[in-house]
N, C-alpha and C positions, 0 to 999 in steps of 0.2 A: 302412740307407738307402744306394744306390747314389750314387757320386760321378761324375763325368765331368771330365776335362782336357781343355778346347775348346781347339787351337792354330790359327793363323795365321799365316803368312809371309806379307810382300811380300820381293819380289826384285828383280833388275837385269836381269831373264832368264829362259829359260827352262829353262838348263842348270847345274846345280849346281856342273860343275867349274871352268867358266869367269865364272861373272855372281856379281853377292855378293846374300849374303843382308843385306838393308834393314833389317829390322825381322820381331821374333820377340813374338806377343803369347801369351801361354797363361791360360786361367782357371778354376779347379773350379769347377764347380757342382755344387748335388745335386737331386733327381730335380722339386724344385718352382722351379729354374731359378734358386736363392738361389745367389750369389757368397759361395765359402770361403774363395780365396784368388790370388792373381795373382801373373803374372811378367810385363816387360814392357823390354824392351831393341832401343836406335837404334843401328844400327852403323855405323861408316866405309864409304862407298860406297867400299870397295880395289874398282880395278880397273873400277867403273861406266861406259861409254861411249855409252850411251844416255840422252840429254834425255828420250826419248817415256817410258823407262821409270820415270824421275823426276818425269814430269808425271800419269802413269796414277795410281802408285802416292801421290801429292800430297808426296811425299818433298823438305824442303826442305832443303839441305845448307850449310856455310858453312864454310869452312876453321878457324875458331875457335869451332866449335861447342862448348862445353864441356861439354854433356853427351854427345858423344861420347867413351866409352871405346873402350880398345885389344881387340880381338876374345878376346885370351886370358883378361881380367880379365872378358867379360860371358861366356864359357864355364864360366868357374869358376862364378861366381854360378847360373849356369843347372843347373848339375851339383849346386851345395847345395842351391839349391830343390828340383829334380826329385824326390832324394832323403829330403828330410822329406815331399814331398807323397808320394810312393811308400808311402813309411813309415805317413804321416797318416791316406792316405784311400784306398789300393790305387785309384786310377782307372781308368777305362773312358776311353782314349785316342781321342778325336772331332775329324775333321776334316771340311773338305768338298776333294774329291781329297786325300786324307790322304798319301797318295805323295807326292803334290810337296813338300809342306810337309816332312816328315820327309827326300827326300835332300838335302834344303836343308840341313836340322839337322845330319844325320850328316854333310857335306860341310865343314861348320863346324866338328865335334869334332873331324874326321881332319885336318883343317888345323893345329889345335891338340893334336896328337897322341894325343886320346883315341878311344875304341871310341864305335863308333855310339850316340848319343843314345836311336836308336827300339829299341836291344836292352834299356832298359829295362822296358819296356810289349810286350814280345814277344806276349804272349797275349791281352790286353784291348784293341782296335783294331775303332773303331765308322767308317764312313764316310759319312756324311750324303748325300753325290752318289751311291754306291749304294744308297741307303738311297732316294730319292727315284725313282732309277730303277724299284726294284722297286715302290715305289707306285705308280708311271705304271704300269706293266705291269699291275698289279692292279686298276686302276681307280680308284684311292683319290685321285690327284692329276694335274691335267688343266694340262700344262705342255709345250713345243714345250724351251723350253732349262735343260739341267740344273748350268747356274751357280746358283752361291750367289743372285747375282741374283735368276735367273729362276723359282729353289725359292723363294726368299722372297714372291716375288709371285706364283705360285701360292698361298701360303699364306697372304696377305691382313700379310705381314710385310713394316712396314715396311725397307729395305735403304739407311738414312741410313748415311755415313763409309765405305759399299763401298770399298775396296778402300786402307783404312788398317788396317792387322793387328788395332789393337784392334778397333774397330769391327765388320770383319768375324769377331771372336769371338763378338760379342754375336749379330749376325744367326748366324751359326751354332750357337751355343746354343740362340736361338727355334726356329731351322728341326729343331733335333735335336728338342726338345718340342714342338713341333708334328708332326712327323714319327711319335713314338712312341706320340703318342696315335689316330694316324691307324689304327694298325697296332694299337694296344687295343681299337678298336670294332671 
């Protein structure tokens, strides 16, 4: 049975080397949309200078947050997880703009002196916003904007907690099985 790792970033930005990455959510599922297993880490806004992008992202911050860790110690952890799930369940790596989200990650590791994140998953890389594209082209899905959003409600999917990392894992999971069945008929 085919596994999937659905990620999501929020950010501070729209540039990896300058804005921080917010919050990194990831979650397996497998091919009936059942949750295997999760990773899910809040990071210090280093370097945040945007309110608006704190307000989009609904990112509440407090100087004595305490569950904010230091960037290296939620690296590490991201690296063990990645790792057994790699091992666990070989996934099929699913995003929606899967690009952004991943030089986020890699922007993150190399900060913290390790190799790209995304050279894990080098081969198995599903994109859900091309994935949707080619279904508007086909006629399969009748939608003007190819945000996660605007997929979702093409697809009669609800898009509750948009644009909080977890949340937008779950909507992009739906929209992936939604998506794959579209392309089965």
């Amino acid at each position: 049975m085919k596994k999937y790792l659905i990620i999501d970033t929020e950010t501070g930005g729209l540039n990896p080397q300058i804005n921080p990455l917010l919050e990194i959510s990831m979650v397996v599922v497998d091919e009936q949309n059942t949750e295997r297993d999760r990773f899910y880490a809040k990071l210090p806004p280093i370097g945040l200078k945007s309110a608006k992008a704190m307000v989009v992202n609904s990112y509440y911050f407090h100087p004595k947050d305490d569950s904010l860790r230091e960037e290296s110690h939620i690296v590490e952890d991201l690296m063990r997880w990645s790792t057994v799930v790699y091992q666990q369940y070989n996934p099929i790596l699913v995003g929606h703009n899967l690009r952004f989200d991943l030089e986020f990650i890699d922007a993150l590791c190399r900060r913290n002196e390790l190799e790209a994140w995304s050279q894990i998953w080098s081969i198995h890389h599903l994109d859900t916003m091309n994935l949707a594209f080619l279904a508007k082209e086909c006629g399969l899905l009748q939608t003007e904007r190819l945000t996660l959003k605007g997929v979702a409600k093409a697809l009669g999917i609800e898009a509750a907690n948009a644009h909080s990392a977890e949340g937008d894992t779950k909507i992009t999971s739906e929209v992936l099985m939604s998506l794959l069945a579209l392309f089965r008929k």
